[in-house]
C-alpha positions in Angstrom: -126.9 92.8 13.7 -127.3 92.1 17.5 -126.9 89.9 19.4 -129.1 87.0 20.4 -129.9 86.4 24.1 -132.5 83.8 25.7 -134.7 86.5 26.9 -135.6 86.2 22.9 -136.1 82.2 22.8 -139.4 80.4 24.9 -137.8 79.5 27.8 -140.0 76.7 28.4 -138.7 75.4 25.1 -135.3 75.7 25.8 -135.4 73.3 29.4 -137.1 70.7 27.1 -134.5 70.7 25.0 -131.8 70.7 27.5 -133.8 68.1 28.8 -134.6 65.7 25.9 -130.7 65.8 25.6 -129.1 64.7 28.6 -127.3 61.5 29.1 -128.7 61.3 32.8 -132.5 60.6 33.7 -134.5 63.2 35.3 -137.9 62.6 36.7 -140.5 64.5 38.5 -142.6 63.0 41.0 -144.7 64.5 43.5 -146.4 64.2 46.9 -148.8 61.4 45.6 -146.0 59.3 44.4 -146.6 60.1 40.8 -144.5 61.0 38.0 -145.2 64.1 36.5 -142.8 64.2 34.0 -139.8 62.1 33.0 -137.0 62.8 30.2 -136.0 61.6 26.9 -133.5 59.3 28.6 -135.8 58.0 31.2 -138.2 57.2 28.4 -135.4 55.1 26.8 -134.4 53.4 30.1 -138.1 52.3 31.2 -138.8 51.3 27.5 -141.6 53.9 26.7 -141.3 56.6 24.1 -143.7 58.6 25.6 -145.3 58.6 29.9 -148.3 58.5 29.0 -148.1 54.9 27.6 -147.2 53.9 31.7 -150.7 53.0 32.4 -149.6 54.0 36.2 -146.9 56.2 36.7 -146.8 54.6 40.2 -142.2 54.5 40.3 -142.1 52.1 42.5 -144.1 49.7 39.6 -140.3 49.9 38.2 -138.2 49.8 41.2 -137.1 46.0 42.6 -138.4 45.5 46.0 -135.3 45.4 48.3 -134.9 48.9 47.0 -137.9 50.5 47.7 -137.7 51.3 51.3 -134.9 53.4 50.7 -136.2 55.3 47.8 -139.4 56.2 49.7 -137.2 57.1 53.0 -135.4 59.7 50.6 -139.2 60.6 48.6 -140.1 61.5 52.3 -137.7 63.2 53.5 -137.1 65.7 50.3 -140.8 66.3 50.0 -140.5 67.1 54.1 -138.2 69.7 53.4 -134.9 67.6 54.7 -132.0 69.4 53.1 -129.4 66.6 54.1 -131.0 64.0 51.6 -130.2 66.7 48.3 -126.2 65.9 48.9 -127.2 62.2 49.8 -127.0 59.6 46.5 -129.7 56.5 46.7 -128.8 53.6 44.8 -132.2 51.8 43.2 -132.6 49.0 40.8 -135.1 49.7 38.3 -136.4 47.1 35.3 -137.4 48.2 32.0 -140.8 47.2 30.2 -138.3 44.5 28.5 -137.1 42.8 31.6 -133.4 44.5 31.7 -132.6 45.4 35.6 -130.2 48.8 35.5 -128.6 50.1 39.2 -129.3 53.8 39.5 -127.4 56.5 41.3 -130.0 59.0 42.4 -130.3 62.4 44.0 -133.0 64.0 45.2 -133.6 67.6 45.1 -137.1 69.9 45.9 -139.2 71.8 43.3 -140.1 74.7 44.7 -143.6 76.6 43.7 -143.8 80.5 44.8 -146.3 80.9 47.7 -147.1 76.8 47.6 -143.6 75.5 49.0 -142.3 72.4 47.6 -144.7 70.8 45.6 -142.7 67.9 43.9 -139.0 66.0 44.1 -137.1 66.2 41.6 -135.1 62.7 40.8 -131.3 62.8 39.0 -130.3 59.7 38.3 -127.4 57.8 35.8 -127.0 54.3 35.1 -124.1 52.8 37.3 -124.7 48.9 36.4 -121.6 48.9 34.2 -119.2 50.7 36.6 -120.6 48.6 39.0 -119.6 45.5 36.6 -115.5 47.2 36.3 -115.7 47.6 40.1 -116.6 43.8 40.6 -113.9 42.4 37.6 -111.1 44.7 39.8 -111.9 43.8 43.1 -112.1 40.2 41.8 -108.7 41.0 40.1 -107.3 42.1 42.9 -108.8 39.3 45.0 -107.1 37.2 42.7 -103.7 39.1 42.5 -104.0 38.4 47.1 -104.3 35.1 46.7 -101.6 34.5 43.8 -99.4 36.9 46.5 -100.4 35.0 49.4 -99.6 31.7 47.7 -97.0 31.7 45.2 -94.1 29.4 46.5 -91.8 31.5 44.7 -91.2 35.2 45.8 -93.2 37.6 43.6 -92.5 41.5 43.7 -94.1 44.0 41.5 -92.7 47.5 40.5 -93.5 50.5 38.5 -91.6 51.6 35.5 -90.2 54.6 38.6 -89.1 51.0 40.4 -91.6 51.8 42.9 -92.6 48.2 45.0 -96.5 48.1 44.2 -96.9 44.6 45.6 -94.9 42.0 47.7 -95.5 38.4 48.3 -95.6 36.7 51.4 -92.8 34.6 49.6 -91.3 37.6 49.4 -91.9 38.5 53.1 -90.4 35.5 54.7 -87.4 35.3 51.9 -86.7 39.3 52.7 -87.6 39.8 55.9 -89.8 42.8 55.0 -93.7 43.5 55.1 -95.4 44.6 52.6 -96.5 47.8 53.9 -93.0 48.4 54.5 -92.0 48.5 51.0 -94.9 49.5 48.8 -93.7 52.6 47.5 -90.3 51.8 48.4 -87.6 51.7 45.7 -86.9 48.3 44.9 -82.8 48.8 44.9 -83.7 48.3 48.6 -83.5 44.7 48.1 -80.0 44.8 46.5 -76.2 45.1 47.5 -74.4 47.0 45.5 -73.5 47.2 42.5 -77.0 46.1 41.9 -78.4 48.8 44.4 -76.8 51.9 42.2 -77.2 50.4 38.9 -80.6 49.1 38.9 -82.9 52.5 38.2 -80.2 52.9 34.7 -81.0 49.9 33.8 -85.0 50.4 33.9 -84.5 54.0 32.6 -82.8 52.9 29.8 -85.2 50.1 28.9 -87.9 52.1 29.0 -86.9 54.9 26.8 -85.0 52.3 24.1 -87.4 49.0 24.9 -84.1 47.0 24.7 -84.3 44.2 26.6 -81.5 43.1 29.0 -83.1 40.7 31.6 -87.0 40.8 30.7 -88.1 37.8 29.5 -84.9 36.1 30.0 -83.8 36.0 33.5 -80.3 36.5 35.0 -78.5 34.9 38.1 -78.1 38.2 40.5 -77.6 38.9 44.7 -80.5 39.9 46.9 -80.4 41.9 50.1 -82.5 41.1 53.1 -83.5 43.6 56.2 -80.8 42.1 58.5 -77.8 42.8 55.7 -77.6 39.1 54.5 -76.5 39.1 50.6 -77.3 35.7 48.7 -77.6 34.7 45.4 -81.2 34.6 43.5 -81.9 33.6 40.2 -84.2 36.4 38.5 -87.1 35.8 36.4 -88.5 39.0 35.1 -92.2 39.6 33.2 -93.8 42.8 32.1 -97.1 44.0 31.9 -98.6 47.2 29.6 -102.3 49.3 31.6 -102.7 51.9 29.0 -99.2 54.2 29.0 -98.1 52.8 32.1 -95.8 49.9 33.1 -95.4 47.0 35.7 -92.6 44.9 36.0 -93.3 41.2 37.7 -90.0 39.6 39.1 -90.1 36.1 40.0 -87.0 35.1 42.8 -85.9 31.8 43.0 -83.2 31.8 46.5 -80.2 30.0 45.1 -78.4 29.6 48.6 -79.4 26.3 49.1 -78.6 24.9 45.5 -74.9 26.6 45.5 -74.3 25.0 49.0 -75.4 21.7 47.8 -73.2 22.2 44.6 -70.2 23.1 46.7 -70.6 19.7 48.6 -71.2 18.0 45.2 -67.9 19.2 43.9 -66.0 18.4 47.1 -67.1 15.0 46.8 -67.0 15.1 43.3 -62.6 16.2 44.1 -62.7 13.6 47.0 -63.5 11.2 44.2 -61.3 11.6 41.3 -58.3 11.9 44.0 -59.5 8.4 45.0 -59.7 7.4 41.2 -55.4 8.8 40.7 -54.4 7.0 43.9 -56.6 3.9 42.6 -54.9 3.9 39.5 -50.9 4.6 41.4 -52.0 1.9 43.0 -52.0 -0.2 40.2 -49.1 1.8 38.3 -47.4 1.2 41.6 -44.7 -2.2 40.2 -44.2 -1.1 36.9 -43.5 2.6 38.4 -40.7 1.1 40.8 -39.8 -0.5 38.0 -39.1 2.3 35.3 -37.7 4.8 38.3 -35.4 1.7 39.3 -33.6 1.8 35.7 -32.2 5.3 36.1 -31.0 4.5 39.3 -29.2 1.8 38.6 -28.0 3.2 35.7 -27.1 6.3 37.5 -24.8 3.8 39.9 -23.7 2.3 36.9 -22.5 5.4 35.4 -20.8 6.8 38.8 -18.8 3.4 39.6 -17.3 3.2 36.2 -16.0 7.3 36.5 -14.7 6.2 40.3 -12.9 3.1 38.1 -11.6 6.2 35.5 -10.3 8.1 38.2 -8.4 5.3 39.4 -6.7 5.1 36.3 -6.5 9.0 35.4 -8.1 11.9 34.3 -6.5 12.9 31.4 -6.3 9.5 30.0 -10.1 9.1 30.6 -11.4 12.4 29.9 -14.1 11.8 27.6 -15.3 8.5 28.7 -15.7 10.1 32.4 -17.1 13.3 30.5 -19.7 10.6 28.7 -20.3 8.8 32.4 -21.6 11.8 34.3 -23.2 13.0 31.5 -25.2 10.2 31.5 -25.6 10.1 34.8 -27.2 13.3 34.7 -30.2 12.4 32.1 -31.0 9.4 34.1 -31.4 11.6 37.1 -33.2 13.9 35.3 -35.3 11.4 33.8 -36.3 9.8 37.3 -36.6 12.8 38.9 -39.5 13.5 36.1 -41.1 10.7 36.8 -41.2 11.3 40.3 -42.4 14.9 40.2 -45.1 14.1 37.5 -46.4 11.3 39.6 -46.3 13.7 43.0 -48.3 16.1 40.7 -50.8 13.6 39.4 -51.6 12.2 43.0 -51.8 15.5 44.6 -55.3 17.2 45.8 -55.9 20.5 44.6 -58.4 22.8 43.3 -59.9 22.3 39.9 -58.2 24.7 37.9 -58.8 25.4 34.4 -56.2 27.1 32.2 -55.2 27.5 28.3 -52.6 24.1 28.4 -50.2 23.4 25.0 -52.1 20.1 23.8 -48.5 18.8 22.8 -47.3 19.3 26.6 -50.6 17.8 28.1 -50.2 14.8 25.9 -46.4 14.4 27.0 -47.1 15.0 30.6 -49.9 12.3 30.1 -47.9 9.7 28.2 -45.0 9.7 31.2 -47.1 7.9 33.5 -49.8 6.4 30.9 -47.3 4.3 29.2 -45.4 3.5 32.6 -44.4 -0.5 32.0 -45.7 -0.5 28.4 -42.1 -1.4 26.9 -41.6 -4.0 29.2 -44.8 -6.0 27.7 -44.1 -5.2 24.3 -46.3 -2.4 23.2 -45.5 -0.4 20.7 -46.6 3.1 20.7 -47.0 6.2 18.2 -48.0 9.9 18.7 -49.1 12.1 16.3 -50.2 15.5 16.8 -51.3 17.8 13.9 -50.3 21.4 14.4 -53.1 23.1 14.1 -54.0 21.9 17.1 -52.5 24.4 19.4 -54.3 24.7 22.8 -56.9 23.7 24.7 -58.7 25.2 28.1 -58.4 22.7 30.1 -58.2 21.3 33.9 -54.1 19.7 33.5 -54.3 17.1 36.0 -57.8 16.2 35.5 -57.5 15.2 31.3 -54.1 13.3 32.7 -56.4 11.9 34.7 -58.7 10.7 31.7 -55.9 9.6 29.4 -53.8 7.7 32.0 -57.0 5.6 32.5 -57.7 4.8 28.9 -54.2 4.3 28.3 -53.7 1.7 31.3 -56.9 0.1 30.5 -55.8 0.2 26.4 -52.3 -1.9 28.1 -54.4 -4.4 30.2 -56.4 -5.1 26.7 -53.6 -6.1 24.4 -52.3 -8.0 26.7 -52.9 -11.2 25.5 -52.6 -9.4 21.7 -50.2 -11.2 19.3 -50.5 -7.2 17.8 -49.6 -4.5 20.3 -50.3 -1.1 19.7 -51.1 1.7 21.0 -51.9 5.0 19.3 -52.8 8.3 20.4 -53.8 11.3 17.7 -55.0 14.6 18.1 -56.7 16.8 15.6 -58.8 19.7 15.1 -62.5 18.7 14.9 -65.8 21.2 14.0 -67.4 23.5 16.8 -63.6 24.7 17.4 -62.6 21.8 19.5 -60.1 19.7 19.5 -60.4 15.3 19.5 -57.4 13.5 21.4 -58.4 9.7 19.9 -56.8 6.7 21.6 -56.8 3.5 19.9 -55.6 0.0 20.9 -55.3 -3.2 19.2 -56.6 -5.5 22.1 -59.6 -7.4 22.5 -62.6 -5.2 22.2 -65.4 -4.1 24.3 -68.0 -6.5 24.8 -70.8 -5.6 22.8 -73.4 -6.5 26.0 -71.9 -4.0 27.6 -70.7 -1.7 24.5 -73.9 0.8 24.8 -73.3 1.7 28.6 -69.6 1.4 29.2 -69.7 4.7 30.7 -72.1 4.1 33.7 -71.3 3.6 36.8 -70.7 0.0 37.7 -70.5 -1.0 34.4 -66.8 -2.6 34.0 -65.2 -4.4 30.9 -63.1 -5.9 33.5 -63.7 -9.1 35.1 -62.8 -7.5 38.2 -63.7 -3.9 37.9 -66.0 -1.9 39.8 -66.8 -0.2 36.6 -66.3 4.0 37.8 -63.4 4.5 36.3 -64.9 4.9 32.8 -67.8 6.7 34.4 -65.3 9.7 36.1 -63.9 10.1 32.8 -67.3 11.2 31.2 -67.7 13.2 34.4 -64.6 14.7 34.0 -65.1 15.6 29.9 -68.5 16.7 30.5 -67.5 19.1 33.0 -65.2 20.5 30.4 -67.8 21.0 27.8 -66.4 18.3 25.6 -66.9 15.0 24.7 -66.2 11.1 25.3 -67.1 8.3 22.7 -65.4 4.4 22.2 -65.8 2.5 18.8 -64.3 -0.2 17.5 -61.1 -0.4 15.7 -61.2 -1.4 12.0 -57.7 -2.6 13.3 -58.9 -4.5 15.9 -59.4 -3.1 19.8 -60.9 -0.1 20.0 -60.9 3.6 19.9 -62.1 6.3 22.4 -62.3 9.7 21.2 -62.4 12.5 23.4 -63.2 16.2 22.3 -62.2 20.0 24.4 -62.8 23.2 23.7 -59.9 24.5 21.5 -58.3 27.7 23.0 -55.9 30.1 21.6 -52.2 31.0 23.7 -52.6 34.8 23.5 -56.0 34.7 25.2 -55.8 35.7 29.0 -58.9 36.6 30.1 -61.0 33.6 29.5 
């Protein structure tokens, strides 16, 4: 056996199958602008199965007009000998026997006969219409992609799953300071402070190899860095796109600078105006205060000018009874001087300043200056407090704030009650909070105005300005919790208020 080599095969056979096989279209035309031969493919393309059924084999029959100067120019030229126009491609449009139009990249190369020099071109050509279709959806794409970058009011930055910048907004630009050319390529930890700036390419590592999501497709509130070394907040939107194995991440910015400086002037006036709201309500506390700190004190001198009388008359023989005197003495001092620093602590300006708060201590602390005066106009009151209760996280002066108002306004109602009572429950209610109800026995809320008692500017007083009940709700909301008012099967009504229940060990809240 031995083996078999094309000096044993037609030769002439073997180019006509290599021929009849290709996926490009090869034609052969010579000096008279005639095809003398055409391929398989060509066939296919022009819509003839064989060339013969081309009544005239005339090519530029098949070539569109604005693209015929250019294929004769490059006819000439090969035919002439012109070796530049072999490396040169022509683009043509040609149109099949059935109407279809294809574009054409063409080369042209000499046939060469021995002794006759060239005799015919030789014509390569394959069908470019549907890369040229690709090329125009990308550059459309990308046309797009400019102006989405070029207009987006949001910044818009683009990275590779190596957190390499591929695009940058003009958003972007004027919010960072940079250009675009001066990042793409860049890693995008560029545009953080740290820790963000050392963390960042973990983070994206780690996503990619375990596809757990942290912050795609949920967004997170992070700090940006811009050229000049500024650091502000940003709130972080990011998307992700798949192109075959590769990744982009799209991160939308939202600058949050202006919102936290508008919030920090919102809660100073917000603080400007529950101060207002405890020195409004002193203000009205303000007789029946001098009257309950008056009763120590003149108890107190009571006390001290009957032991001066004891001394007069002995020690020893009024050792108890002076014992008793300044003992008393002593609770009544205490007892004002509670007063006074509860009131100093209510009326004072401070920070808002959450903490876990016994809800037994913050109803005490509450009822000293709540039921201020309450005696004297012949209210009865009763606290109960069920022990499961424990604590709550809370703002201390703040829900004194809240209950000292309902309270004084519960007084106000009942008092032209023939029953007078006040009472104030806690208990432990679903979602782990806790509800502090207090209920009255007065006249009611006015069912007009029962739906939108917690407005602003709607008062159940005649001569209300109607905020007070309104800060209240500011106040519970802020706290995640609750404020409602019903009426009292009893008579009067009831407002409940709910807080988030805490626990005493906790520290790190």
């Amino acid at each position: 056996m031995h083996a078999f080599g094309l000096d044993q095969i037609d030769r002439s056979a073997y180019l006509e199958a290599v021929l009849s096989t290709l996926p490009e279209y090869i034609i052969v035309i010579g000096p008279d602008m005639q095809m003398l031969d055409i391929n398989q493919s060509g066939l296919r393309l022009i819509g003839v199965e064989q060339l013969k059924d081309l009544p005239n084999r005339d090519p530029l029959e098949l070539i569109s007009n604005s693209y015929r100067p250019a294929f004769r120019k490059a006819l000439k030229a090969v035919l002439n000998g012109d070796s530049a126009v072999i490396s040169k491609p022509v683009q043509i449009e040609v149109h099949s026997r059935s109407g279809a139009r294809h574009l054409l990249e063409t080369r042209f190369a000499p046939l060469n006969k021995t002794g006759d020099g060239i005799t015919a071109a030789v014509i390569t050509a394959r069908d470019i219409s549907e890369l040229r279709h690709t090329l125009a959806v990308v550059e459309q794409s990308t046309s797009v992609l400019q102006s989405i970058l070029a207009t987006v009011p949001d910044p818009m930055v683009v990275m590779d799953e190596k957190c390499r910048v591929t695009s940058f907004s003009t958003a972007a630009e004027q919010l960072f300071g940079y250009t675009e050319s001066e990042l793409l390529g860049q890693n995008i930890n560029i545009l953080m402070p740290a820790p963000y700036h050392d963390e960042h390419d973990k983070y994206v590592e780690r996503y990619v190899r375990t596809g757990e999501k942290r912050i795609i497709g949920i967004g997170r509130t992070v700090e940006g860095q811009k050229k000049d070394g500024t650091i502000f907040p940003l709130r972080l939107a990011v998307g992700e796109a798949k192109a075959g194995e590769h990744r982009l991440f799209t991160g939308f910015i939202i600058d949050l600078t202006e919102t936290r400086n508008i919030q920090a002037e919102l809660q100073a006036l917000q603080a400007d105006l529950l101060h207002s709201s405890r020195l409004s309500a002193v203000g009205t506390l303000a007789s029946a205060l001098a009257h309950e700190i008056n009763q120590p004190l003149s108890a107190i001198a009571n006390y001290l000018s009957a032991a001066r009388d004891m001394l007069d008359s002995g020690v020893e023989a009024n050792r108890d009874l002076l014992y008793e005197a300044l003992q008393e003495s002593v609770s009544e001092s205490l007892r004002a001087g509670t007063i006074v620093r509860r009131l100093r602590e209510f009326v004072a300006k401070g920070e808002i300043n959450r903490e876990i708060l016994s809800i037994a201590q913050l109803v005490e602390d509450a009822t000293t200056l709540g039921l201020v005066g309450a005696y004297d106009k012949g209210i009865e009151h009763s606290i109960a407090i069920d022990p499961d209760t424990n604590h709550v996280f809370a703002d201390r002066v703040q829900i004194q704030q809240v209950m000292i108002n309902l309270m004084r306004n519960a007084i106000e109602a009942m008092t032209d009650s023939p029953v007078k009572h006040l009472n104030i429950t806690v208990r432990s209610v679903p979602d782990d909070k806790v509800e502090i109800a207090i209920s009255d026995t007065g006249s009611g809320i006015d069912p007009d105005v029962a739906e939108k008692i917690f407005e602003p500017f709607t008062s159940t007083k005649g001569s209300g300005m109607g905020l007070g009940l309104s800060i209240c709700r500011t106040i519970i909301e802020a706290h995640e919790g609750t404020i409602t008012a019903e009426p009292n099967p009893e008579g009067g009504t009831i407002f409940r208020i709910t807080l988030l229940k805490s626990h005493e060990e906790q520290s790190d809240v």
